[in-house]
C-alpha positions in Angstrom: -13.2 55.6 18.4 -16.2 54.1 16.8 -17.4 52.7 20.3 -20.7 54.9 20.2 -21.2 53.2 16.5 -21.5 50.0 18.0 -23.7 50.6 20.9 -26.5 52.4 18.5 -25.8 49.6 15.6 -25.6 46.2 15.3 -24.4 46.1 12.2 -21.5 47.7 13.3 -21.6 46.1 16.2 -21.0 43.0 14.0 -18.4 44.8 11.6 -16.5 45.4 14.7 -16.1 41.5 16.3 -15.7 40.4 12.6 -12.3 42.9 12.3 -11.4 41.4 15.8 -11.9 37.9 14.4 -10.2 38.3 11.3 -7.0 40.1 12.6 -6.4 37.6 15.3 -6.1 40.6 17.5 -8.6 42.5 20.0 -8.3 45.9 17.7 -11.7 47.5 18.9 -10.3 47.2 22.2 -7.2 50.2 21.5 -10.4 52.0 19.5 -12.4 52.0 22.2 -10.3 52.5 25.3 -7.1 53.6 24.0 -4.6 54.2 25.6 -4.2 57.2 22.8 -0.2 56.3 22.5 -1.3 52.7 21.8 -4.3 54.2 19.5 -1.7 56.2 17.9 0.7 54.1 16.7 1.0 53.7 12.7 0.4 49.9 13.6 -3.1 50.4 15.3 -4.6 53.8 13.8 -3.9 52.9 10.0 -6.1 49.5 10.5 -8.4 51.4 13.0 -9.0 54.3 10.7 -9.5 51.9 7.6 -12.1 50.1 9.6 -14.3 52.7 11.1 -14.4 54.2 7.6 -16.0 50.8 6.1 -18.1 50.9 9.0 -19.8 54.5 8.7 -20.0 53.6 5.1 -22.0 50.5 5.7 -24.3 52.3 8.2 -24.8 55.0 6.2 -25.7 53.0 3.1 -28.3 50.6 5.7 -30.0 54.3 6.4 -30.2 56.1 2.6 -29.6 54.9 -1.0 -26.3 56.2 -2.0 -25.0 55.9 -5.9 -21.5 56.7 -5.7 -20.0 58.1 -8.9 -16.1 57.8 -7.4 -13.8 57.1 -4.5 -10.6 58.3 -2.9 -9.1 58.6 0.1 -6.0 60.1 1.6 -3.1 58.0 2.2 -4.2 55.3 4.3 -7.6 56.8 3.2 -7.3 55.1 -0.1 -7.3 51.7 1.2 -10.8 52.3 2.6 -11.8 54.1 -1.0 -11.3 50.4 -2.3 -12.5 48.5 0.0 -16.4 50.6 -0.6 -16.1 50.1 -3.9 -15.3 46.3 -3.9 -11.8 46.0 -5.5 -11.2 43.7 -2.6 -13.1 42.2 0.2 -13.3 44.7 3.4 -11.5 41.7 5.6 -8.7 40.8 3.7 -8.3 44.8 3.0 -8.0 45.2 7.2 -5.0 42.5 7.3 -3.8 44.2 4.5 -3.4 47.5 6.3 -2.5 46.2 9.3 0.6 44.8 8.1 0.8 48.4 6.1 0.9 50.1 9.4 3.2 47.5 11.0 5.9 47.8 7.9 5.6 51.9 8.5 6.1 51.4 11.8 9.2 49.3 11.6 10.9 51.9 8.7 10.3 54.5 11.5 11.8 52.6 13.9 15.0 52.1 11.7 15.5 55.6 10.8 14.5 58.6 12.9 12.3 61.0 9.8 9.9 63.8 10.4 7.4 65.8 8.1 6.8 69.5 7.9 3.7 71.2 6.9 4.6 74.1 4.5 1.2 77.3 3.8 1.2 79.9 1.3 3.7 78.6 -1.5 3.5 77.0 -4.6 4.8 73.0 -6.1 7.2 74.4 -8.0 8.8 76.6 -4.8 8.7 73.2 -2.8 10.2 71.1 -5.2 12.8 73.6 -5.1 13.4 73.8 -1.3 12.6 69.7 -1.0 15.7 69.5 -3.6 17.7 71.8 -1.2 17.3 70.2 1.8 17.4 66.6 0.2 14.0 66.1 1.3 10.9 64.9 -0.3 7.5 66.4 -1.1 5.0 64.0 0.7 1.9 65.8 0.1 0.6 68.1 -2.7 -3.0 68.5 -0.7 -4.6 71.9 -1.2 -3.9 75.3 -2.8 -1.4 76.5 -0.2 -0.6 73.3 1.5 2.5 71.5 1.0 4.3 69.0 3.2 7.5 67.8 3.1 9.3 64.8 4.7 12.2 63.1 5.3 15.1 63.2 7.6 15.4 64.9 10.6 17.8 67.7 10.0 16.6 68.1 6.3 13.0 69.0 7.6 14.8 71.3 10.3 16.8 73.2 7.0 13.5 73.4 5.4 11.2 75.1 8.2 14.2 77.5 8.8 14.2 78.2 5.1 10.4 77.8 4.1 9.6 81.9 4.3 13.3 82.8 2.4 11.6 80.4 -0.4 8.5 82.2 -0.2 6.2 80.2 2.0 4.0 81.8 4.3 4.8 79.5 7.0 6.1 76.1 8.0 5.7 74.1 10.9 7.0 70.7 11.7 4.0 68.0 12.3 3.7 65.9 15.4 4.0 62.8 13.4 6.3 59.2 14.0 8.4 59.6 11.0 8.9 60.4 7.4 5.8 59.0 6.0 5.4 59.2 2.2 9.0 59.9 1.4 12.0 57.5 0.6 12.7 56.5 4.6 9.5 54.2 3.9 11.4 52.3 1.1 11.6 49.2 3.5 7.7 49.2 3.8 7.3 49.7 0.1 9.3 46.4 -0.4 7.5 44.5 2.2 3.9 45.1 1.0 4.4 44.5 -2.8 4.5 40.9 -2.2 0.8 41.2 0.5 -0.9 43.3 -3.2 0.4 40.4 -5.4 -1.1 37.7 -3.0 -4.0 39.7 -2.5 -7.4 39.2 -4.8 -8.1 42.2 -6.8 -11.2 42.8 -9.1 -12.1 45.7 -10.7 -13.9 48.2 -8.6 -17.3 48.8 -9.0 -16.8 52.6 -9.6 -13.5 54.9 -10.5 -11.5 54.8 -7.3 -8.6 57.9 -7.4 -5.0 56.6 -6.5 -3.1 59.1 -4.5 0.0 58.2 -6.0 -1.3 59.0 -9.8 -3.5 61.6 -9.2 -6.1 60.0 -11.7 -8.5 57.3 -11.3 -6.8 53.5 -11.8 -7.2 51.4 -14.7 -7.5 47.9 -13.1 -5.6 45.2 -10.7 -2.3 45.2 -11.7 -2.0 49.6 -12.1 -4.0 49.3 -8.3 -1.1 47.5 -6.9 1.6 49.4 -8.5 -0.2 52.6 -7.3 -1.1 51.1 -3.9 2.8 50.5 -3.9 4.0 53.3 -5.0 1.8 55.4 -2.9 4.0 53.7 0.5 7.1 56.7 -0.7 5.1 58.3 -3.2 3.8 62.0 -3.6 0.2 62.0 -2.5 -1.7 64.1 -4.8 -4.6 64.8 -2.6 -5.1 68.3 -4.6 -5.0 66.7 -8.1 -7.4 64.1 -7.4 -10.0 66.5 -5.7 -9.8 68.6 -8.7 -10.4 66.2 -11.8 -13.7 65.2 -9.7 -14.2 68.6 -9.8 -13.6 69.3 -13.2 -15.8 66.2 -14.4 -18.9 68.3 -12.3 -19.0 67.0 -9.2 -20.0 68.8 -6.4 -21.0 66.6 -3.3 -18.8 64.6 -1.5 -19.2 62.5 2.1 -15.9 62.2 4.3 -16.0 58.9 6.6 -13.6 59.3 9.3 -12.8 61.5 12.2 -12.2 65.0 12.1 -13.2 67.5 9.0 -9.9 67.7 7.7 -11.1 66.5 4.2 -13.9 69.0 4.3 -11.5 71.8 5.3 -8.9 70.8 2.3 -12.1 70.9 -0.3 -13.0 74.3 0.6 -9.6 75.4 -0.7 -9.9 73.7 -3.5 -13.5 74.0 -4.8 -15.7 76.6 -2.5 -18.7 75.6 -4.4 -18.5 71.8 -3.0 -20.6 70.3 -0.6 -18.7 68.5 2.3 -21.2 66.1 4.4 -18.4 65.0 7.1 -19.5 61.3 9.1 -17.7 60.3 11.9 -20.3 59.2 14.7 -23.8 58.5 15.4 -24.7 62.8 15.2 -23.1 63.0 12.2 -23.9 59.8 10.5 -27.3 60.3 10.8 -27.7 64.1 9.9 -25.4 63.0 6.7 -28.6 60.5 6.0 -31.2 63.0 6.7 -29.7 65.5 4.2 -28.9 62.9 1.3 -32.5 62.0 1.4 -33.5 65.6 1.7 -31.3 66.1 -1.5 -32.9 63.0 -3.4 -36.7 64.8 -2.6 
């Protein structure tokens, strides 16, 4: 993960020893040569994530002149929307995350959770069944996609009951634990006090907060929303939309996968998805910005 980045760039090259340097830890290391259990864990892929994100955006701002109008990013995501748009210094924002993932990882640790993917319904339908199976609703991300979280025998209640409630399907994810639901309260507590000690400015452009579904309103609402986002609702879908409403139409994902891209083209099928997560991609993504710009 993000090894090919730094063998074609220095100045990710760089990026990378200056993460290493400032989280005391050899993270590029797990990146690069896994093991994918160590990769995996909320502890290592929530700081690794967050930093090859900064990194491709870096690159590809060295390569073409981008003017964004707004950021956002899903769940851990967000962290990484902030950190391009200068709410807080790209360094301090890694430790931040790290001990993120490391709080996440301890709540799952302390209570076995689990999530559920639900296709085909609507909010109010899994409102309805979360309320049933006193479980909550994790993620509103897409016309059609729902997921659910929380314990162990409440997510089993809800996939045997998603297609009674009139969901098309529902299949549980292969995830640690219940992320974004109240088994995460422990994390929640232990990272308000890292967003009060951490410096804050205003960001340079809207950033969208998962946990609001709007674009925040300055340092003190970011770290309530950045808090609040740890057993919050992500409103992936909400967010996505009042972009889309305000007439935007292209938007660049920085990360692995096309799983952003594949959400947006349920939610707006006239938006333009340029997906970056390696040296092919990154510099195709350049080619057709500056293609746009003439």
């Amino acid at each position: 993960m993000g090894q090919d980045l730094c063998a074609a760039f220095p100045a990710a090259r760089e990026m990378m020893q200056q993460a290493d340097a400032a989280l005391g830890t050899p993270l590029t290391e797990v990146m690069f040569k896994g093991p994918d259990e160590e990769l995996t864990r909320t502890c290592h892929c929530q700081p690794a994530l967050y930093l090859h994100g900064v990194v491709l955006w870096q690159l590809l701002r060295e390569m073409v002149d981008v003017q964004p109008v707004a950021s956002a990013g899903l769940s851990l995501g967000e962290f990484t929307a902030h950190a391009v748009a200068g709410t807080f210094d790209w360094q301090e924002g890694l430790k931040l995350v790290q001990k993120r993932g490391s709080y996440m990882e301890e709540a799952c640790q302390a209570a076995a959770g689990s999530m559920a993917a639900l296709i085909g319904g609507s909010p109010e339908a899994a409102d309805k069944l979360a309320a049933d199976c006193d479980v909550d609703v994790a993620n509103l991300n897409c016309p059609g996609q729902i997921v659910l979280s929380g314990s162990v025998e409440g997510i089993d209640k809800a996939v045997a009951g998603a297609r009674a409630a009139g969901f098309k399907l529902a299949k549980k994810l292969n995830v640690a634990g219940a992320y974004h639901s109240r088994f995460m309260q422990s994390a929640q507590a232990k990272l308000q006090p890292d967003l009060q000690a951490l410096d804050i400015r205003t960001p340079q452009f809207p950033v969208y907060s998962n946990f609001g579904g709007r674009p925040v309103e300055g340092p003190e609402d970011i770290r309530a929303m950045l808090g609040g986002q740890v057993c919050g609702t992500v409103r992936w879908q909400a967010c996505m939309e009042d972009l889309v409403q305000r007439g935007e139409r292209l938007f660049i994902e920085l990360g692995p996968g096309k799983v952003l891209a594949g959400l947006m083209s349920r939610i707006c099928k006239e938006a333009v998805v340029l997906s970056v997560s390696d040296v092919a991609s990154l510099e195709e993504a350049a080619a057709k910005l500056r293609e746009m710009q003439g």
